[in-house]
C-alpha positions as CSV (number, residue, x, y, z in Angstrom):
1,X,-70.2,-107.1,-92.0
2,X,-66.5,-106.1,-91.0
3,X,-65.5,-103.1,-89.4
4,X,-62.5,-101.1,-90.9
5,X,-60.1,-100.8,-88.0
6,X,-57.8,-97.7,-87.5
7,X,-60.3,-95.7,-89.7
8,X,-62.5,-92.4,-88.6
9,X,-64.6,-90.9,-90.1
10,X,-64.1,-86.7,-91.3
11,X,-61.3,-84.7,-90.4
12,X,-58.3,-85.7,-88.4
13,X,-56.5,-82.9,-85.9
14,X,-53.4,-84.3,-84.6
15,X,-51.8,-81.1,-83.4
16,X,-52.5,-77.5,-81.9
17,X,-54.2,-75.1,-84.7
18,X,-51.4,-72.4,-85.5
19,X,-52.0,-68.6,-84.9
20,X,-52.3,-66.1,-87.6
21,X,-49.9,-63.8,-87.2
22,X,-52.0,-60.2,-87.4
23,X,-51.3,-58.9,-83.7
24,X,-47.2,-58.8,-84.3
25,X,-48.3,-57.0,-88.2
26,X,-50.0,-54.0,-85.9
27,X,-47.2,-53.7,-83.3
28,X,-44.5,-53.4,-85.8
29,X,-47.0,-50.8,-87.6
30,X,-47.5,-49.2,-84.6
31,X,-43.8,-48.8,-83.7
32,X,-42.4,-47.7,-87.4
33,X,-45.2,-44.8,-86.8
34,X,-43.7,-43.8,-83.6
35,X,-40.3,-44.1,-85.0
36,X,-41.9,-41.8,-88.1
37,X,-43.4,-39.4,-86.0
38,X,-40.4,-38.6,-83.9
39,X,-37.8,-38.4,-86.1
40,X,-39.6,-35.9,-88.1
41,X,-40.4,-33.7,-85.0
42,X,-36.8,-33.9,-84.5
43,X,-36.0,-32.4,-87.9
44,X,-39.0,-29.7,-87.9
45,X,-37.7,-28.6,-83.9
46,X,-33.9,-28.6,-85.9
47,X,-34.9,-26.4,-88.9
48,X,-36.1,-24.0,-86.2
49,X,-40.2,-24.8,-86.8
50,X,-40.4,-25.1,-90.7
51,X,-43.5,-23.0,-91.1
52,X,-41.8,-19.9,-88.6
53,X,-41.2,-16.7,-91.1
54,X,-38.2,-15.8,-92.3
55,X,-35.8,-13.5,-90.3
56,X,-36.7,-9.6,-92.1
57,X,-33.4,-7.0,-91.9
58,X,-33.9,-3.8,-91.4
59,X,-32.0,-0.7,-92.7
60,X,-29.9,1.1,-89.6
61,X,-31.4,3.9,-88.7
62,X,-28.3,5.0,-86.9
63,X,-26.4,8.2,-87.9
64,X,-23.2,7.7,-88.3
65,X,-20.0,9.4,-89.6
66,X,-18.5,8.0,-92.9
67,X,-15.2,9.1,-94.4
68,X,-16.3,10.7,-98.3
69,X,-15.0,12.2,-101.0
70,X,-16.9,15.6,-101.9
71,X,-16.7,15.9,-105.3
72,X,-17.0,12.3,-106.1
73,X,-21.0,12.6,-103.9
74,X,-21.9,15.9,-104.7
75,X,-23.3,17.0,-108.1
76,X,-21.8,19.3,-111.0
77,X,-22.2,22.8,-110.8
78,X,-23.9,22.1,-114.2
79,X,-26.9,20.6,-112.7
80,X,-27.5,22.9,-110.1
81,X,-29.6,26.3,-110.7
82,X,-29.1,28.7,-108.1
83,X,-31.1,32.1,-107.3
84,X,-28.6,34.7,-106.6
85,X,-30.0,37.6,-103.6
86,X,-28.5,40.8,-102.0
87,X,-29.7,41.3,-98.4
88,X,-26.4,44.5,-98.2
89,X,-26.8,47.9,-98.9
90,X,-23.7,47.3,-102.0
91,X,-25.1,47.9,-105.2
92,X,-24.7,45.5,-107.9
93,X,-23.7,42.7,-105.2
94,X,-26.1,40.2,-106.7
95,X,-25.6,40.8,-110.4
96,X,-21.7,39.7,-109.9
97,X,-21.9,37.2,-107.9
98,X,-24.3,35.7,-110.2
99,X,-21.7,36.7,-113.2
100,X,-19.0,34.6,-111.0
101,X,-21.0,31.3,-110.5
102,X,-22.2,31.3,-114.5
103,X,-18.6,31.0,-115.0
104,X,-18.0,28.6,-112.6
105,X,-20.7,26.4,-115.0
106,X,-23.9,27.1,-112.6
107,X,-27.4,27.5,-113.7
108,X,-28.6,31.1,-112.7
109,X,-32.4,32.1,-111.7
110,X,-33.6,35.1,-110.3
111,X,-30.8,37.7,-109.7
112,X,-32.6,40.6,-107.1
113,X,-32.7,42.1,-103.6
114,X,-33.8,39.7,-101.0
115,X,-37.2,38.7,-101.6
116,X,-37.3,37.7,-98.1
117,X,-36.0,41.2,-96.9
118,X,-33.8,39.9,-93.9
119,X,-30.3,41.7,-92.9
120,X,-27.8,39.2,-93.6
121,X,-25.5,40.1,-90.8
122,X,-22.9,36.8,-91.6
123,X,-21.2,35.7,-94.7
124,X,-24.1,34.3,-96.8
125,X,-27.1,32.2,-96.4
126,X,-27.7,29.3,-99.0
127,X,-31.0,28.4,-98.7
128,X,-32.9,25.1,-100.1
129,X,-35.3,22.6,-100.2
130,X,-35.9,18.9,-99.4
131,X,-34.3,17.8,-102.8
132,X,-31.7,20.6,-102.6
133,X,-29.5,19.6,-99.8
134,X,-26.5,18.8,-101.9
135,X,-27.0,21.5,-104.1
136,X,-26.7,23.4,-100.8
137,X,-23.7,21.4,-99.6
138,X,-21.7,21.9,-103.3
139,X,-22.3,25.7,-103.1
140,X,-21.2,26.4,-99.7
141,X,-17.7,25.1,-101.0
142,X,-17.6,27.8,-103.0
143,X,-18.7,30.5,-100.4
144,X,-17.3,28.8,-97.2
145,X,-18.8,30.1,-93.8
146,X,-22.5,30.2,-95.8
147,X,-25.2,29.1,-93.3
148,X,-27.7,26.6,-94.3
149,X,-31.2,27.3,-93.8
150,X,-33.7,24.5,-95.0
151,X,-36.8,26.1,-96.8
152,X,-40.6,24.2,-97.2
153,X,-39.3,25.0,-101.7
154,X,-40.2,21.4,-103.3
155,X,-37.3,22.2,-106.4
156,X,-34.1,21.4,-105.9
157,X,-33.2,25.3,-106.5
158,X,-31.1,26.7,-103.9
159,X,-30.6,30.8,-103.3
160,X,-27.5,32.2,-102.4
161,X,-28.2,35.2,-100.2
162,X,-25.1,37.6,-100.0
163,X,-24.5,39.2,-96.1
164,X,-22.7,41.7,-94.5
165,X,-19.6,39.9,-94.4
166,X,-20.1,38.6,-97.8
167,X,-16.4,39.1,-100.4
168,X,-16.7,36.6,-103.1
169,X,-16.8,33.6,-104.4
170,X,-13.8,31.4,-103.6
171,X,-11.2,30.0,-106.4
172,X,-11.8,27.4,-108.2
173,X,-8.4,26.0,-107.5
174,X,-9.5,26.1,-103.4
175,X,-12.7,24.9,-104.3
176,X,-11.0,22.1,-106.3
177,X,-8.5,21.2,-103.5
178,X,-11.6,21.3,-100.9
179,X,-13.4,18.7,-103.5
180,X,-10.6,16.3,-103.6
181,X,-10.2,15.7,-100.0
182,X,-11.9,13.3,-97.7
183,X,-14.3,14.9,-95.3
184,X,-16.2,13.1,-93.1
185,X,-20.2,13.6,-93.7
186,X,-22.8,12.3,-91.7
187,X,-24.7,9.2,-92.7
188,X,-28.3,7.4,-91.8
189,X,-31.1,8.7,-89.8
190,X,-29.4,12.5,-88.9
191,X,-30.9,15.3,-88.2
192,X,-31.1,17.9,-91.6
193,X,-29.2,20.9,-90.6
194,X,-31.5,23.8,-90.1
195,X,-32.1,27.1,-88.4
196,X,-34.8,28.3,-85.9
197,X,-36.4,31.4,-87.1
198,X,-35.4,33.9,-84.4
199,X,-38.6,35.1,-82.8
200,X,-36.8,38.8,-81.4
201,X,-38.6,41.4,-83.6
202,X,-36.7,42.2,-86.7
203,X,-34.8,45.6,-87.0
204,X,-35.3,47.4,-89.6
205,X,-33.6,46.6,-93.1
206,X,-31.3,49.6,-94.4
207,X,-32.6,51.0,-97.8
208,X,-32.2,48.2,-100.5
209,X,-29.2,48.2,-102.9
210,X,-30.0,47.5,-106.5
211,X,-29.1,44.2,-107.2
């Protein structure tokens, strides 16, 4: 029986077994996350956070003083309804005065004495409400030197209350002219302009005109 020379038996290894490549797979993974994960940090840090709320503006509460023109703000005499008062001893103040500003295109109310009884001792007073303040504002044009004096009304009437000093209704060619120019008028958060009640007793009222 011969022997086969040279020959063996199963498998033959004639060099190293080669290495399966998984541990470089999970570095490289490992770095493209890191890569990943810091280059979108970068952009959120960038865009000032991502999820951060969105800056809110709010209206200036300031008051300041703007440059206007009257009569392109303030409303037509047709939309304004005024109440018409004598607080003089000059009968019949109330009734013509009241006859003046229907002309002038104003809405008239209640034409009588004071209601409120006071002695008027300036001008006028116009008195109004929270929606009347430029009802206010157009009438005093046509009785300049009128005090303001803010009411707790809820209409946007206003009353023209003739005083001592009271002697008529101005032109409508003055008031026109006072219209057209640019006045400066407060704007914002200002103060309303009102008057404190005086708290001096009050003297007593001379015997009421008629109206």
């Amino acid at each position: 029986m011969s022997m086969i020379s040279g020959s063996v038996l199963g498998p033959q290894n004639d060099g190293p077994k080669r290495k399966r490549p998984w541990g470089t797979v999970v570095v490289i993974v490992l770095m493209m996350a890191v890569i990943f994960g810091g280059t979108y940090g970068a952009v959120v840090l960038l865009r000032g956070g991502g999820n951060s709320p969105a800056p809110t503006t709010s209206t200036p509460t300031t008051c300041v003083t703007v440059t206007v023109t009257p009569g392109a703000t303030l409303p037509k005499p047709s939309s304004v309804t005024v109440n018409v008062y004598n607080a003089t001893d000059r009968a019949g103040l109330a009734r013509r005065t009241a006859n003046e500003l229907k002309d002038r295109g104003f809405g008239i109310g209640a034409v009588a004495n004071d209601p409120l009884g006071k002695t008027v001792k300036g001008i006028a007073e116009i008195r109004y409400g929270v929606d009347g303040l430029d009802q206010a504002r157009l009438l005093r044009y046509y009785v300049p030197g009128a005090t303001l004096v803010k009411d707790d009304r809820t209409d946007a009437t206003v009353d023209l209350v003739t005083g001592q000093k009271f002697t008529g209704i101005r032109s409508q060619a003055k008031v026109d002219e006072a219209l057209a120019s640019p006045a400066p008028r407060p704007s914002g958060n200002c103060p309303t302009p009102t008057r404190t009640p005086s708290t001096k007793p009050a003297s007593p009222s001379p015997t009421p005109a008629a109206s």
